[in-house]
N, C-alpha and C positions, 0 to 999 in steps of 0.2 A: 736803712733799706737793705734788705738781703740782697746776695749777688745773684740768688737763684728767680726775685722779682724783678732783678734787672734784666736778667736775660729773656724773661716772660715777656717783659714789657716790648723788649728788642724784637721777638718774634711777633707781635700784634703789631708795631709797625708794617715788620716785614711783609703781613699777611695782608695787611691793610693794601700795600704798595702793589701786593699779587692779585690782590680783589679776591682773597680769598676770606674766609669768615673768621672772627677771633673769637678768643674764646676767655672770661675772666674767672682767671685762678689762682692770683696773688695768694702768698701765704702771711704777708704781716699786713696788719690792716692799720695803718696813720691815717691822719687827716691828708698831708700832702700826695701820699698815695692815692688816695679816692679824690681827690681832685686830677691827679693827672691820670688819673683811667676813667672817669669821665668827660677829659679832654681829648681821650685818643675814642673814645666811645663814638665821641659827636662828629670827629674825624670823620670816623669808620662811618656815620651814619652818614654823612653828607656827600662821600667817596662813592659809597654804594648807590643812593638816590638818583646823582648825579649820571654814573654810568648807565642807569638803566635806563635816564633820559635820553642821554646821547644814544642808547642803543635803536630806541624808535624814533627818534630823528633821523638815524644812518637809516632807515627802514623806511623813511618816508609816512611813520606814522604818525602826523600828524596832532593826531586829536588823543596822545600819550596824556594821563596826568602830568603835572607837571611839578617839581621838587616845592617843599613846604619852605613857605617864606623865611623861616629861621634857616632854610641853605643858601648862607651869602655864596658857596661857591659856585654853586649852579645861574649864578646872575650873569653872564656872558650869554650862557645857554639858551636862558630864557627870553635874551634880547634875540637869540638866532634865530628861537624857535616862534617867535613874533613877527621877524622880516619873513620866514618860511611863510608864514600862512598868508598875510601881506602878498606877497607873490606870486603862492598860490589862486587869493584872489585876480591880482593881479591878471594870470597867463589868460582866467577863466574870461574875464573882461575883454582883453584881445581876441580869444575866441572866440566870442561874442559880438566882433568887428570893431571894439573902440581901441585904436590903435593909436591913441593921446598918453596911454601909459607909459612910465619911464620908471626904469630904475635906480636908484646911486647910493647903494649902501652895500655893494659884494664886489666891490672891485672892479678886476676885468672880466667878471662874468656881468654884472651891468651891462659893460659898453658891449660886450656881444648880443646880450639882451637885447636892450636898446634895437641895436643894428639889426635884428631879427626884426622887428616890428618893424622898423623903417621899409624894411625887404619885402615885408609880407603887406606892408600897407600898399608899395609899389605895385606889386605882384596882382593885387587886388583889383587894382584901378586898370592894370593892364586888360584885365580877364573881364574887368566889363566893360570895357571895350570894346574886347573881341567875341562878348559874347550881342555887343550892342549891334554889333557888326554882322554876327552870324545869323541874331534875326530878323535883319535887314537881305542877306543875301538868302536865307529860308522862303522866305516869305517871294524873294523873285526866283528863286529856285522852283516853288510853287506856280508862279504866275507864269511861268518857263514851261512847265509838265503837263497844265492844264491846256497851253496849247500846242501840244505837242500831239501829233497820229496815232505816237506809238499809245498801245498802252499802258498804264504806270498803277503799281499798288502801291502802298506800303504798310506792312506788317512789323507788330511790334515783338522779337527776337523771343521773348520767354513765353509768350501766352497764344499768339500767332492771329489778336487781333488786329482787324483794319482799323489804322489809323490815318490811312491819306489815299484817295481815289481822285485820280484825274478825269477829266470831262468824259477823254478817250474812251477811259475803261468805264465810265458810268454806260454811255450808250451804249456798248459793248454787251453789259449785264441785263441789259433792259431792266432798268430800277435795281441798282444794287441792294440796298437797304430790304426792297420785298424780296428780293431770291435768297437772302442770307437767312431771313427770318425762314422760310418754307425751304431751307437747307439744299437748296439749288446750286449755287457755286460753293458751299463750303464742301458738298459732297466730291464737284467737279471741278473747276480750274484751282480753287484755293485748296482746298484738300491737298492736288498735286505740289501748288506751290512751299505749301506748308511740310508739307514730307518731303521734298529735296534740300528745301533752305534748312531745315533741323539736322542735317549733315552736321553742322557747326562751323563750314569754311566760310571765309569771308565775302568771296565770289564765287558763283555757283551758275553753271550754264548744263541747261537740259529741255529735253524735247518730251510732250506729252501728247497722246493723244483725250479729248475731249469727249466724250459717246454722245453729252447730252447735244451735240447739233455735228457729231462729226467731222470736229474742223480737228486740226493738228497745230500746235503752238511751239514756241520757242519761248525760253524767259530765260533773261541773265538779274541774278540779284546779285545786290551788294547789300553789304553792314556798315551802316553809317550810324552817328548819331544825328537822332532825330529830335531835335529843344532837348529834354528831357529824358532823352531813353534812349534806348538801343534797338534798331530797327531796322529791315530787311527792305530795300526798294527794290522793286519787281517790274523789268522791261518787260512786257509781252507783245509777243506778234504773230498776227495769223503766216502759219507756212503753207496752211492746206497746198495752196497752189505749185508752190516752190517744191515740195516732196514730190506731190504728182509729178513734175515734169523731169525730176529726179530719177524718180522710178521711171517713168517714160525710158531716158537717157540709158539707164541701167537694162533695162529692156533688150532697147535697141542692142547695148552694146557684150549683151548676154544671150541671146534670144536667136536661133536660127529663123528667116525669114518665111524661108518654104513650109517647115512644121510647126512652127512653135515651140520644138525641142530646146536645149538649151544648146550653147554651140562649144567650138574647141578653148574659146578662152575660158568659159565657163568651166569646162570642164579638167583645165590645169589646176585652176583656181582649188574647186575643191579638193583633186586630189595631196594638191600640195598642203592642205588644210589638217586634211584628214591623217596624212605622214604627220603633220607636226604634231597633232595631239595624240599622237599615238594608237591611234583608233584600229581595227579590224574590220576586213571590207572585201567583197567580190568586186572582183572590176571584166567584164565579158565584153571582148572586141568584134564588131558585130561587123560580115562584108554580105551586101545582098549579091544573091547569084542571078547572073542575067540582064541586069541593067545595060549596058551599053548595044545586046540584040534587040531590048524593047524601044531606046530610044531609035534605033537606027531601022528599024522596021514598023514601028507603030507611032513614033516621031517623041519629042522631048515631052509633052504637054501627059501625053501619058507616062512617061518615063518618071516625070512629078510623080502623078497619082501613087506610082509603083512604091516612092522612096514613102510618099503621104503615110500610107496604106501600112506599111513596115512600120514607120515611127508609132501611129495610133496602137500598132497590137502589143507593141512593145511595154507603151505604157499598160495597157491592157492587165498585164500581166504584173505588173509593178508596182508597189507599193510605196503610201505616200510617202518614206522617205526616201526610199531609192531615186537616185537622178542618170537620167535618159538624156544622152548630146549625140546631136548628128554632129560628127570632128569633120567630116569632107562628101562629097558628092554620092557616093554609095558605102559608106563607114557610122556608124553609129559604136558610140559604147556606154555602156549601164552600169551605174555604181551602186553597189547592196551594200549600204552600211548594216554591219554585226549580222551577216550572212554567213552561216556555216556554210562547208567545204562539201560543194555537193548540188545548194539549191540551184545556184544560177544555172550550171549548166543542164538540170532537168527544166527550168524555165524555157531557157530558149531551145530544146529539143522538142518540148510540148506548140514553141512558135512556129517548128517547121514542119511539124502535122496539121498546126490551123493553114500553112501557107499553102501546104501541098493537096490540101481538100478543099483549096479558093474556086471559086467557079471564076476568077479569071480565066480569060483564052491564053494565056501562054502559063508557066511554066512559074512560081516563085518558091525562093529557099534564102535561106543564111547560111553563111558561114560564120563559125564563131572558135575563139581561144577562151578561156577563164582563167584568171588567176585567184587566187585567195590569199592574201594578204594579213598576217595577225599584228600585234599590236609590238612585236621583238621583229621584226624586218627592218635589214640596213640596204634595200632597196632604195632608188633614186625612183621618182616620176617616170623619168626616161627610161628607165633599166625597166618597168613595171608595164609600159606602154608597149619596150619591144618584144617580152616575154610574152603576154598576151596578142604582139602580132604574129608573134612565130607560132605559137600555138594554134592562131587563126589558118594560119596557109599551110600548115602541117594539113588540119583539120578537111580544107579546101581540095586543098590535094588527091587526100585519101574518096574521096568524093565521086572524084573526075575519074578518078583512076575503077572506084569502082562500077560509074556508069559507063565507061570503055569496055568495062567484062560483060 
C-alpha cells in the first residue's frame, strides 16, 4: 500500500469524524484495499444516516424516516425514537384526562413526569370541586337576585347578549323578551348599559337618562365569570326621585328666593370656574338707584317689585348662556361668557333707557362697572369683583354729581 493511500485513507476517517463527505481516490487498487474502503464506506454511511436521525429527533420531528436496518449503529436511536413517540402518546392520553399513565424508561425525567400527572390529576379533582361548588353557589347566587328590588341584568362581555334577568328587572321591562324583539330596551336602557360596560373596566358606575318613560337610572356592573363565560352583572335603580330632590337641594342652595336669579354662592362658583379654564368673559356689577327711598316711602313689598322688575329686564336682555345673580339686597351681577369688550356695557345702558321710560311712579336706574376679562388674566375672583365695584361707584358718582348740576 502506497503512503500516498495511506494518508487518503487518514483523511476519510478524518472527514468521516467531521461529518463531512469523502471522497474515493485511491491510486493502487488490492483486494485488501477495496475491502477496507468499503469498510470505511458503510462507516461513512451509517455515521451520516444516523446524524440526520438524531438531527430530527433534536427537532422533535418525530415521524423522520428512520436509518435502514443494516444501521446497527443507529439501534440506541431507534429504541429513543420508539420511547419518544410512546410518550408522545402517552402526554396526549393525560391530555385527554387519563392520568393512569406512568413513565420509567428516562430517568429523572420519569419521576418528574410521573409527578406532573399526579399534580395535575390533584389539581383536577380540586377544580371540580370548586367548580361543583361554584354551581351550587351560582345557582343561589340566582335564587338571591331573583329576590332581590333591585334590578339585575346580566350581559355576556363580547356580544352584549342577555343572559340572566331577575324577576325585578322582568317586571321593570314589561315582558323583556317582547321589548327586545321590537328593539324597546335594546334601543333604551340596554343600549345605555351596553356602551358604558364596553369601556373594558371591570367595574363601571354611571347614570343615564331613559326618554322612553322619562325615568333616570343608576347601574353599577361588574365582570365576573358567569358558568361558562365572561359577563357583565348590571345593578340598576330608579333615581328619578333621588335626582329631583337633588336638584331641588341645588335649587334651593343656588337660587335667590325673591327672583329666581341665581345667588352670590352661585355666582363665585362660576367665576372661579371660568378662571380655571381659562375662559374670556364680561362680568358688569349692577347697583339699582333708589331702592332704599322706595322701600321707605312706598314700603318693602314694593321695594320687591322694584328689585323683581330689574332682575326680569336684565335677563331680558341676556342670553342663554349668560348668567344673571342678585349677590345682595340691591346688587346684581351678569356674566357674558366670550363677550367682547364693549357689549355689556351697551346692554346695560340700553337697560337704563328701558328703566327711565317705565311708567312707574318714582324714578328707576343702575349703576353699573364692567370688566372684560380674556383668557391671559392673573386676576384673583376677588381682585375681578373689586375692580368691577370700583368701576360701579366711580360710575355712581359721576351720576349724582351730574344731576346736582
Amino acid at each position: 500500500m502506497e503512503e500516498q493511500d495511506i494518508y487518503r485513507l487518514f483523511l476519510q476517517i478524518k472527514n468521516i469524524i467531521l461529518n463531512k463527505p469523502i471522497s474515493q481516490d485511491l491510486k493502487t487498487n488490492t483486494k485488501e484495499l477495496e475491502n477496507l474502503q468499503q469498510a470505511i464506506d458503510y462507516l461513512s454511511n451509517c455515521i451520516v444516516e444516523s446524524n440526520q436521525f438524531l438531527t430530527n429527533l433534536a427537532a422533535g420531528n418525530l415521524d423522520a424516516q428512520t436509518p435502514s436496518r443494516h444501521n446497527f449503529l443507529s439501534g440506541s436511536l431507534k429504541e429513543l425514537h420508539s420511547g419518544l413517540k410512546h410518550l408522545t402518546w402517552q402526554a396526549n392520553q393525560v391530555a385527554n384526562g387519563d392520568y393512569k399513565q406512568r413513565v420509567g424508561f428516562l430517568g429523572e425525567f420519569s419521576s418528574a413526569f410521573n409527578k406532573m400527572i399526579e399534580q395535575l390529576e390533584e389539581r383536577e379533582n380540586k377544580l371540580r370541586s370548586r367548580t361543583t361548588a361554584l354551581m351550587q353557589s351560582m345557582d343561589l347566587m340566582v335564587s338571591i337576585m331573583d329576590s332581590l328590588q333591585e334590578w339585575i341584568i346580566v350581559t355576556e362581555k363580547s356580544s352584549g347578549d342577555i343572559i340572566y334577568v331577575n324577576q325585578a328587572a322582568r317586571v321593570l321591562f314589561d315582558d323583556i323578551d317582547n321589548d327586545i324583539k321590537e328593539n324597546t330596551n335594546r334601543d333604551g336602557i340596554l343600549a345605555q348599559i351596553i356602551k358604558y360596560s364596553s369601556i373594558g373596566d371591570d367595574n363601571v358606575n354611571f347614570e343615564f337618562d331613559y326618554e322612553y318613560n322619562k325615568k333616570i337610572f343608576h347601574c353599577k356592573s361588574f365582570l365576573i365569570q358567569w358558568n361558562d363565560t365572561i359577563a357583565y352583572v348590571h345593578f340598576i335603580t330608579d333615581i328619578t326621585s333621588e335626582v329631583g330632590k337633588k336638584e331641588q337641594l341645588e335649587n334651593m342652595a343656588f337660587k335667590d328666593e325673591l327672583t329666581g336669579l341665581f345667588n352670590r354662592r352661585y355666582c363665585l362658583k362660576i367665576l372661579y370656574s371660568m378662571l380655571a379654564k381659562k375662559e374670556s368673559f364680561s362680568i358688569g356689577m349692577i347697583d339699582m338707584d333708589g331702592l332704599k327711598p322706595v322701600n321707605d316711602n312706598l314700603g318693602h313689598l314694593e321695594g320687591d317689585e322694584y328689585i323683581k322688575f330689574i332682575g326680569r329686564e336684565i335677563v331680558t336682555l341676556a342670553r342663554d348662556t349668560d348668567v344673571i345673580c342678585r349677590i345682595g339686597g340691591d346688587e346684581f351681577i351678569a356674566i357674558l361668557p366670550k363677550c367682547k369688550d364693549g357689549i355689556l356695557e351697551s346692554k346695560l345702558n340700553q337697560l337704563n333707557e328701558i328703566l327711565e321710560n317705565s311708567d312707574k311712579e318714582y324714578d328707576m336706574s343702575i349703576s353699573y362697572g364692567v370688566v372684560y376679562i380674556d383668557e391671559e388674566t392673573k386676576l384673583s375672583v376677588e381682585e375681578i369683583l373689586e375692580k368691577a365695584d370700583e368701576k360701579m361707584y366711580k360710575f355712581k358718582n359721576l351720576r349724582k354729581k351730574e344731576r346736582q348740576s
